[in-house]
VOVEX-228393 format. One record per residue (C-alpha): residue in three letters; x, y, z. Coordinates in pm, whole numbers, plus 50000, padded with zeros to 5 digits. Layout:
<keses>
ALAXYZ
...
</keses>
This chain:
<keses>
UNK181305133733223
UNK181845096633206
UNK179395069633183
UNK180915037033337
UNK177425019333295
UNK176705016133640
UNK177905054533756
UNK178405090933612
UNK182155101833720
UNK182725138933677
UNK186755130733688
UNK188275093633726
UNK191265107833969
UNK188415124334234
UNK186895091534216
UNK183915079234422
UNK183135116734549
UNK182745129734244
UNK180115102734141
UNK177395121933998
UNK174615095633962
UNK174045059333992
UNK172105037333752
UNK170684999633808
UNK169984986533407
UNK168405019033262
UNK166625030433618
UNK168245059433789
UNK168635051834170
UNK171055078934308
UNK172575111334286
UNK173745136534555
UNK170815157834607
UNK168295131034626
UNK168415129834997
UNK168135172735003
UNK165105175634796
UNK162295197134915
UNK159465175335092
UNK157695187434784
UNK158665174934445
UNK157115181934119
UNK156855164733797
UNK155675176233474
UNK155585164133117
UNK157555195333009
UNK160505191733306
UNK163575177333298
UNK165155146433456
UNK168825160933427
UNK168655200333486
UNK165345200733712
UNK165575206334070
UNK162365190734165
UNK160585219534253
UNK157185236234051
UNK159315257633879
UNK162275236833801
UNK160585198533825
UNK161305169733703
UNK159885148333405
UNK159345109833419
UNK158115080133610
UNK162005067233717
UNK163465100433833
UNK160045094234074
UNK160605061734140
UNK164355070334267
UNK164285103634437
UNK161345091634682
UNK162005090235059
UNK159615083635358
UNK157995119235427
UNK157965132635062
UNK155035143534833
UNK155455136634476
UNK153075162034292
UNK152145150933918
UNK150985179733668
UNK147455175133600
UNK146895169133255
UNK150115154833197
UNK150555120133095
UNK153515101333229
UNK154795066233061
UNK155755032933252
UNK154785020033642
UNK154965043933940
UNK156325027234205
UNK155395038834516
UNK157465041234809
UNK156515037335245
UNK155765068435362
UNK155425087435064
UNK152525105434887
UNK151535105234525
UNK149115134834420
UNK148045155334143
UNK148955192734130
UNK147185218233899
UNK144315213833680
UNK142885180633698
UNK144775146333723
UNK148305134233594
UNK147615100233377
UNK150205074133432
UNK150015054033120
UNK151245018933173
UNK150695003432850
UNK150654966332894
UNK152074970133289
UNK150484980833597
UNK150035015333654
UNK151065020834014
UNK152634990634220
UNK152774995734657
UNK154754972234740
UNK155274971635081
UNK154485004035121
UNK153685011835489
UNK151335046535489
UNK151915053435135
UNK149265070134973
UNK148225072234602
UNK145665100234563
UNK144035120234261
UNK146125101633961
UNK144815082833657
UNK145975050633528
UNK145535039833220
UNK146175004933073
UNK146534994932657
UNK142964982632677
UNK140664954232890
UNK141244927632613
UNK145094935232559
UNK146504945432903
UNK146964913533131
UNK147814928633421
UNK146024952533724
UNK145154989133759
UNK146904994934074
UNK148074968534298
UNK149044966834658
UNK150864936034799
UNK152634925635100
UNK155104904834999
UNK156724902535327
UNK157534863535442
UNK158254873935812
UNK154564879735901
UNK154874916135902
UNK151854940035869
UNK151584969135607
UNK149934992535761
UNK147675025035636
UNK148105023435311
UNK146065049735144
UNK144325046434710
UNK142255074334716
UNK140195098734404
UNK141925078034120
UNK140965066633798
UNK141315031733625
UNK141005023833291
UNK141974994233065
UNK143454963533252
UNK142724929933189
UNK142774918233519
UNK141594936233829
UNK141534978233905
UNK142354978534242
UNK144104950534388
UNK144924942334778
UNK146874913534863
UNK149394891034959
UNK152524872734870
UNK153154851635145
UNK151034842235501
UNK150964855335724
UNK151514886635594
UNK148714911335508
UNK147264948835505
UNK146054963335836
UNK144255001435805
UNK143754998335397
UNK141635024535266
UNK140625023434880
UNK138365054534881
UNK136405075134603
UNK138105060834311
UNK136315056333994
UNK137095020433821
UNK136295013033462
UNK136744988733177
UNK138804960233344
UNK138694924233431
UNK138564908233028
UNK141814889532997
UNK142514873633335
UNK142244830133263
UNK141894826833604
UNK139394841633706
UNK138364860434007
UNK138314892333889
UNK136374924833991
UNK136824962333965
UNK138164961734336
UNK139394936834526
UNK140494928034879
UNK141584891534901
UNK144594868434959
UNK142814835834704
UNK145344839834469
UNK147894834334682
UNK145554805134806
UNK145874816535133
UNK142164812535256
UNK139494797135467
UNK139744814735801
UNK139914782235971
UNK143254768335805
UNK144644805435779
UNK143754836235997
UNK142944871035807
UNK145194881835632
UNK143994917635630
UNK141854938135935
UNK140454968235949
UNK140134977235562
UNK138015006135467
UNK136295005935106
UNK133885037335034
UNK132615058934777
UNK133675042234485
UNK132675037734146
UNK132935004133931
UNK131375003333610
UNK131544975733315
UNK134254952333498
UNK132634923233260
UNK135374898833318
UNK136904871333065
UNK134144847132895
UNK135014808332985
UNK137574816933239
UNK136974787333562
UNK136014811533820
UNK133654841133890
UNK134634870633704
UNK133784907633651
UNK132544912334027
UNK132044950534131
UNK133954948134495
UNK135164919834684
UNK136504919235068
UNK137774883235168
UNK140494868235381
UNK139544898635603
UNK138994905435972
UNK137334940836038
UNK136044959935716
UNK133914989135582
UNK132384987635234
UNK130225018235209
UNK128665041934946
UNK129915026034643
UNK128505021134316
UNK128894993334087
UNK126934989433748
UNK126884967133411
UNK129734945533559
UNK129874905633484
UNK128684902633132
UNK130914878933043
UNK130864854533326
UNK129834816833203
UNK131024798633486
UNK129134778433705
UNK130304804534024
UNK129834839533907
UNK130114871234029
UNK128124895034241
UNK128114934634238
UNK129384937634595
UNK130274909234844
UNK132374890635073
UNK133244859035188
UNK135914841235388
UNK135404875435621
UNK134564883135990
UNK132744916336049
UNK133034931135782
UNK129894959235736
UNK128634964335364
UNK126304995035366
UNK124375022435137
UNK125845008934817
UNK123805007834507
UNK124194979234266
UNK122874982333906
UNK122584957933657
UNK124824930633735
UNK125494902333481
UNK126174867233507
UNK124794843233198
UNK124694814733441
UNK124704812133892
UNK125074841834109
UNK124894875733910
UNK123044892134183
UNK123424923534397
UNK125014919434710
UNK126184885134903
UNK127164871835248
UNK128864843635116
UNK130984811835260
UNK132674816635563
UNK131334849435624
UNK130724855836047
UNK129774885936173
UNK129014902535874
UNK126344930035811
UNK124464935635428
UNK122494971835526
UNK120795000735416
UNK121834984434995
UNK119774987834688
UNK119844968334399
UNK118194972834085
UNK118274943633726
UNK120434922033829
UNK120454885233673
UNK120544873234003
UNK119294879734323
UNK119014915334525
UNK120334893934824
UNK122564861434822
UNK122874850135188
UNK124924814435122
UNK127264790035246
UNK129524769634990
UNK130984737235020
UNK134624732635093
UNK134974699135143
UNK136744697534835
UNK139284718834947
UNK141074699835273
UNK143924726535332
UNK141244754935279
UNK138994753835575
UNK135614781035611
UNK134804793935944
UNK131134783336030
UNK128804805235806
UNK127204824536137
UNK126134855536298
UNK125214871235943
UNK122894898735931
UNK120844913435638
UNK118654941035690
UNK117194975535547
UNK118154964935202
UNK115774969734870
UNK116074949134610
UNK113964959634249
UNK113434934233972
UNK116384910434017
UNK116444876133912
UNK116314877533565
UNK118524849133482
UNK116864813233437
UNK119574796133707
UNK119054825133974
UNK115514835533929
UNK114844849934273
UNK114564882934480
UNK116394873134749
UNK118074835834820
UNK118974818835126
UNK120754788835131
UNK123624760835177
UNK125154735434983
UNK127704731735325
UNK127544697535474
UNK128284706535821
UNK126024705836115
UNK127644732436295
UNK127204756635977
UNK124584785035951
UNK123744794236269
UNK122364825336401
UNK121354840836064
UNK119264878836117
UNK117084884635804
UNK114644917635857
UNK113204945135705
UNK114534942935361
UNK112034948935045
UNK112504923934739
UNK110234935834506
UNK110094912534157
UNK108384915333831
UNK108254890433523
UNK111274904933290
UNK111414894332920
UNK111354854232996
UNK112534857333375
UNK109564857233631
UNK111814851333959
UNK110994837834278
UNK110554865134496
UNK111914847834820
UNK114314811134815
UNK115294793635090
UNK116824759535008
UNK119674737834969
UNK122064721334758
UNK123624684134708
UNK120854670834945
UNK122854689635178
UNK120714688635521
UNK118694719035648
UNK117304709335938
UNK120624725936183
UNK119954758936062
UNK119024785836288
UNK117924818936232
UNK115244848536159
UNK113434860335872
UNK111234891736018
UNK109584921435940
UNK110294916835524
UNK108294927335278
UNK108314902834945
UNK106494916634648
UNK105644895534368
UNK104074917034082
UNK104794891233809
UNK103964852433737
UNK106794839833967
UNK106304816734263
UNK105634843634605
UNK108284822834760
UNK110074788134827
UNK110704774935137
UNK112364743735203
UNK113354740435594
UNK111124743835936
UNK114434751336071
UNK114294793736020
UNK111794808336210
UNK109914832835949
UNK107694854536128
UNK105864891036048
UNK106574894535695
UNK104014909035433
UNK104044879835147
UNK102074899034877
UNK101204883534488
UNK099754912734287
UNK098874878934016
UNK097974858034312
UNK100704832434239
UNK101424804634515
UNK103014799534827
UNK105584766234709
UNK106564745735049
UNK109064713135010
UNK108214713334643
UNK104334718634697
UNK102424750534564
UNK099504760734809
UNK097034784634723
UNK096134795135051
UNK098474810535324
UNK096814786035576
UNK097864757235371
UNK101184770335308
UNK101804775835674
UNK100814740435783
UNK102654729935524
UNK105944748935596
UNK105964738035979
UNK104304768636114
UNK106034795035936
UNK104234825636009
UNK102374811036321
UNK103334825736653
UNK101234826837017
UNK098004812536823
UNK097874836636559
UNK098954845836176
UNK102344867236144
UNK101584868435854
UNK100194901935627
UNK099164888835294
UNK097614922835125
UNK099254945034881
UNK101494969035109
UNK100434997934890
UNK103745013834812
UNK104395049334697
UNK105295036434307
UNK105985000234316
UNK106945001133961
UNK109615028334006
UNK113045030433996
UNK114175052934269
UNK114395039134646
UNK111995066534792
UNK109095049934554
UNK109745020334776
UNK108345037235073
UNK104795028135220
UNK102625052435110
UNK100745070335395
UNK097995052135358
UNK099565019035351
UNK097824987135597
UNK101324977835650
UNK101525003635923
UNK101694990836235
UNK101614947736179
UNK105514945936181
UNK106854924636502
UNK109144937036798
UNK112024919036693
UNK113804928437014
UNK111174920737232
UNK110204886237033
UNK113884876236923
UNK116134895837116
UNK117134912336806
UNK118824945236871
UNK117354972136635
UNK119564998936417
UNK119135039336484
UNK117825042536101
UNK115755031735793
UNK116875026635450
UNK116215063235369
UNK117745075635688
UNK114815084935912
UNK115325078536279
UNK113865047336424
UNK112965056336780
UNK114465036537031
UNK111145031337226
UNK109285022436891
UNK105715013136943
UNK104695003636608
UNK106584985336323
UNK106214984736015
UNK107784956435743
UNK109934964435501
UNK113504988535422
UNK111795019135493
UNK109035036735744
UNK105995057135559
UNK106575096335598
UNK103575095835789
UNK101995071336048
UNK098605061736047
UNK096675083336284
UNK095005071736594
UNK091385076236514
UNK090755070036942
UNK089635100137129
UNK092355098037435
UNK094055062737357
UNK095135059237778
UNK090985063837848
UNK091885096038057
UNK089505121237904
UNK086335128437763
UNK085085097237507
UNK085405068037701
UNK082315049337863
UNK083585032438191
UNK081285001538287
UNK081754993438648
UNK085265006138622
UNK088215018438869
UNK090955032238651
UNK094055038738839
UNK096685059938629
UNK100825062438688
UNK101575026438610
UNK105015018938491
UNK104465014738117
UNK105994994937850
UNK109565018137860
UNK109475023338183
UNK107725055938223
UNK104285061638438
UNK101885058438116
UNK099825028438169
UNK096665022338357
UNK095004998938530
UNK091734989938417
UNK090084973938777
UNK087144951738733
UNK083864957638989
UNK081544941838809
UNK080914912038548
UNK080454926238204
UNK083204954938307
UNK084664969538005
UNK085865005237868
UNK084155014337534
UNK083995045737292
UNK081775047937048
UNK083035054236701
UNK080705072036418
UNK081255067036068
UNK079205079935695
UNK077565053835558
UNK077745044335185
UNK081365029735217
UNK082435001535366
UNK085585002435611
UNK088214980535766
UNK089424989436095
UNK092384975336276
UNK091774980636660
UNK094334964536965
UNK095574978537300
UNK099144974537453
UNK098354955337775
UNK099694930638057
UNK098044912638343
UNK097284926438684
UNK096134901138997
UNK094364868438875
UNK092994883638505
UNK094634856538206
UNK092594870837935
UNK092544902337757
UNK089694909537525
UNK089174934937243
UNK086104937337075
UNK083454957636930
UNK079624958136873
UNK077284978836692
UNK075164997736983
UNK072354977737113
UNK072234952236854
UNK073674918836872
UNK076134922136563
UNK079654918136713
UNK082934906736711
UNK085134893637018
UNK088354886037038
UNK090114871537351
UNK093744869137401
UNK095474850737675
UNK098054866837807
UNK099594850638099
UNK099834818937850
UNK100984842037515
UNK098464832237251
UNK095254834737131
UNK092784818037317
UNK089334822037134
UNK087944845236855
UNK083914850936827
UNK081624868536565
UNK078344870336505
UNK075884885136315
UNK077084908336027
UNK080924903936136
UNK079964865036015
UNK081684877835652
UNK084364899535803
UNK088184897835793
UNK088884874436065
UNK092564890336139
UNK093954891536459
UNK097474892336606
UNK099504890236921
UNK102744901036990
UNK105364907137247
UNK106264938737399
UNK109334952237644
UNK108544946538024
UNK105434923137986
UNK103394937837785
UNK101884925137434
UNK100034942737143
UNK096524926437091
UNK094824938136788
UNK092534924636523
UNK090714939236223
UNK087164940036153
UNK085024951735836
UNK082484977135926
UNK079254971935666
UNK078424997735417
UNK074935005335591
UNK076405012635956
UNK076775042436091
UNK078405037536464
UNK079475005536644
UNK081765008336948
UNK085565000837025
UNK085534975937323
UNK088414965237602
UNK087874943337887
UNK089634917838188
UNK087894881538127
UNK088124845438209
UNK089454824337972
UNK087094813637656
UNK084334798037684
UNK083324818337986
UNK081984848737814
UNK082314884337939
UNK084084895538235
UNK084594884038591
UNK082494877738897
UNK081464913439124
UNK083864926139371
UNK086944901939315
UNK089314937939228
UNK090614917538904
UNK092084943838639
UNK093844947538351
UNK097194972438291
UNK097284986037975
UNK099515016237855
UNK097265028837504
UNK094085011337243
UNK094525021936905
UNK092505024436630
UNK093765025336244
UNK091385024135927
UNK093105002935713
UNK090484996335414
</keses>
């Protein structure tokens, strides 16, 4: 045999047939049977590059007999347990895989690990990579690029159930070398990332990321997505803490930018960030410069930053049609949830889509903020100056919950702007939250009447205050005058101010979160679909099923195992219990969904009214929160719930007018002089609206009575004239004891 340095030649007169492999510098590239391998070949620490035939018993032994013998359609199976030296190099088509006990290691030293370049449905799966340490290595994990300059798409490209250890830049890495190229149908899947990000200058750096910045290929508006359709689930990134002093965010869990059409789901990301310093830092898990792209059931733990950002999940610039659900966060430096637009005016070839569309709801947030320049639970904000940014922004049933930490007492809720950057085009809803402040922080900070906040339990366990353009109020009814009606809707509060009484609200686990069964909160949550046309997910936080024809909401991530019950004997007034005054109730009405449930309460008489009379022990002293589902029928415009202790003139009225939407009068007297003047209104599907207010029942009672009627508008008291047939439909009265 005869080594010409570029060929093996068995004999020089036989020539070119006789060629019995072909090297390029030291890297094998050819020899005969390469292309009549088995679509199985093996590797192992103990085979051999020059006698093996690539099979389990016979395989080969290192990284460059791999990276020449594959071909579209092969499986290259690594010995678990083995460690193989230098960069894998994986080709289109083919699959990389473990065989044996555990996972093959490819050690890179100061080089990636496993480079897809190109690599149309290859698929890296079960393998470890190891780098020469996070403060030595300079390069990534694994890394897959289009380098393409024709604007062709690599599709399906597969990273799935491998390890990452010991790079100084990213663990995963998607992206591009030229536009418009990109990744279509990339899935990064139930890999476990570890110890990276700490010598990158640059920065933006994070255990995995999905991006084309680097390339400076962003901004949606100047350059279309580069990648669509990316899948990012079960994964684990733990202490990514990025390079101290480097000019960008670093040590982020997961990032998905410069993408069109993503899933980031059931991944975990803890003690990541530590050393970011820069004025932008990192978040656990997060996107921006995206369009729908869905980050959901991920857990975030203990993300760092020493100075902005550092929270748990964000929805950041450029972001439309994006969806933060169903995420908990727990110690973060920053907030639980970042919903924000950046500025890119300094950027004129790098152009954001309008921040719009965004969505945040069923997330928990625990004890976040505990950095001095992001002390909040959850922040909302801009520092954009565009009048056509933030529009359409969908805020509901999350639950920040935030405690003073060491020197940190965050701001449960933010809402504010940057660079005297103007507020006043936002649109948007904040529903249906519930904001927890157990420590000496403010309860929240609002600073625009643009966002219409509406049904949210604000609740200081300190009794700290309600801030409003820079102005602390004491009292919610200062705070909402102050805010521009915040928390005022059809003439009465939206607002639920007492402690929501959850399971354990100093816990640590997301079902301690819950609403105990006893909890007020039952029940005072809006329709946001009805109200806002807000279309409502199948599911809480902790996975229950949220009926479709949902009568009562509750505030907050999560529904309490068990509703308050109905204390009403019969709430449709169809069997034994009710007193009928000068009543015709007609049944089979078409009801709030549609069905034949409601009723038709039809007036004969002034003073006409269904009642049943509730009993009680004495020695205690009660709240009750009563209310009826109802809509008009012929000329009735008020609805009235009430109650009254029997034959005595100690009551309280309350009538709601319903043709106009809004409270119209409220009326006590007598012992209900010191009650808890609560009372609420809110729309319902196909007409109807939930009336309700609370009343406290006096330690010495014993009975009083629940009380519905038709009426004239306030100040004419009681019902309507005889014989005029006036009614009022109604499809259920409830009643909850709630103190």
């Amino acid at each position: 045999m005869i080594n010409l340095g570029s060929a093996e030649i068995g004999d020089l007169r036989v020539g070119a047939s006789q060629v019995a492999r072909v090297y390029l510098g030291e890297d094998i590239i050819w020899q005969p049977n390469f292309d009549s391998l088995p679509a199985a070949i093996y590797f192992s620490a103990a085979g051999n590059d020059d006698t093996g035939a690539g099979t389990q018993a016979a395989p080969f032994k290192t990284l460059k007999m791999a990276n020449a013998v594959a071909r579209a359609g092969k499986t290259l199976y690594f010995r678990g347990g083995d460690t193989f030296t230098g960069t894998l190099l994986a080709r289109p088509g083919c699959v990389y895989n473990s065989y044996g006990t555990g996972k093959a290691t490819i050690s890179s030293g100061n080089s990636e690990a496993i480079l897809l370049d190109n690599a149309d449905s290859a698929q890296v799966r079960r393998l470890i990579a190891q780098g020469s340490g996070t403060t030595v290595n300079g390069t990534h994990g694994i890394r897959a690029i289009n380098s393409h300059s024709e604007g062709i798409q690599i599709d399906d490209v597969v990273i799935d159930s491998c390890e990452v250890r010991g790079y100084g830049r990213n663990g995963i890495f998607a992206t591009v070398a030229n536009y418009p190229s990109g990744l279509t149908g990339l899935q990064i899947t139930n890999n476990i990332v570890e110890d990276c990000t700490q010598n990158d200058e640059r920065g933006h750096t994070g255990g995995i990321i999905v991006a084309a910045e680097e390339a400076d290929f962003w901004g949606l508006a100047t350059y279309p997505a580069s990648h669509r359709d990316v899948v990012v689930t079960g994964n684990t990134v733990r202490r990514c803490k990025g390079k101290r002093d480097a000019p960008n965010h670093v040590g982020s869990g997961i990032i998905v930018a410069q993408t069109e059409g993503g899933l980031v789901e059931n991944n975990l990301a803890e003690d990541c960030g530590e050393n970011s310093t820069n004025q932008a830092g990192p978040v656990g898990i997060w996107a921006w410069d995206a369009i729908g792209v869905v980050i959901r059931k991920n857990t975030v733990l203990r993300q760092r930053s020493a100075r902005s950002d550092g929270g748990g999940f964000d929805l950041d610039g450029g972001c439309k049609d994006c969806v933060l659900e169903y995420n908990f966060s727990m110690g973060c430096t920053g907030p639980g949830i970042i919903i924000f637009s950046f500025d890119d005016t300094a950027y004129p070839a790098n152009k954001l889509l309008d921040y719009s569309n965004n969505v945040a709801r069923y997330n928990l947030s625990v004890r976040d903020g505990q950095t001095v320049r992001s002390e909040f639970g959850m922040f909302i904000g801009t520092m954009r100056p565009v009048a056509s940014d933030f529009q359409n922004i969908r805020v509901y049933n999350n639950t920040i919950v935030v405690d003073t930490v060491a020197a940190f007492s965050p701001t449960c809720l933010s809402i504010q702007t940057f660079g005297g950057v103007d507020f006043s085009h936002a649109t948007g809803v904040i529903a249906n939250n519930i904001f927890l402040q157990k420590g000496a922080g403010l309860l929240c900070d609002v600073r625009t009447t643009a966002m219409q906040i509406h049904g949210n339990c604000f609740h200081s366990v300190q009794g700290t205050a309600m801030r409003s353009f820079g102005f602390d109020w004491e009292t919610v009814d200062q705070w909402i005058s102050a805010s521009g009606n915040q928390e005022f809707l059809h003439g009465t509060h939206t607002i639920f101010v007492d402690n929501p009484q959850l399971v354990n609200d100093s816990g640590s686990t997301p079902a301690d979160f819950r609403p105990a069964d006893a909890s007020p909160l039952y029940g005072v949550g809006m329709d946001i679909n009805s109200e806002f046309g807000i279309a409502r997910p199948t599911e809480d936080f902790l996975g229950n099923a949220l009926p479709a024809t949902h009568v009562f909401f509750t505030p907050g991530a999560m529904e309490p195992a068990t509703p308050l019950p109905n204390l009403l004997t019969s709430p449709n007034v169809l069997n034994t219990g009710w007193e009928l005054n000068d009543i015709d109730l007609i049944s089979g009405l078409p009801g709030m969904f549609g069905g034949t449930s409601a009723q038709n309460i039809r007036v004969d008489a002034e003073g006409a009214a269904v009642g049943q009379l509730r009993t009680f022990t004495a020695g205690t002293e009660k709240i009750f929160r009563r209310g009826g589902f109802v809509k008009p029928a012929a000329d009735v415009i008020d609805a009235v719930i009430g109650n009254r202790r029997s034959n005595e003139a100690d009551y309280w009225w309350t009538w709601f007018d319903i043709v106009a939407g809004e409270l119209d009068n409220a009326d006590a007297w007598g012992a209900y002089l010191d009650s808890v003047p609560r009372y609420r209104m809110q729309k319902r599907p196909n007409g109807f609206w939930l009336i309700m207010h609370e009343m406290k029942i006096p330690s010495t009672w014993t009975q009083d009575k629940f009380w519905a009627q038709p009426s004239v508008p306030h100040p004419v008291r009681g019902g309507i004239n005889d014989g005029l047939g006036r009614g009022l439909i109604h499809d259920g009265f409830f009643e909850f004891r709630v103190g």
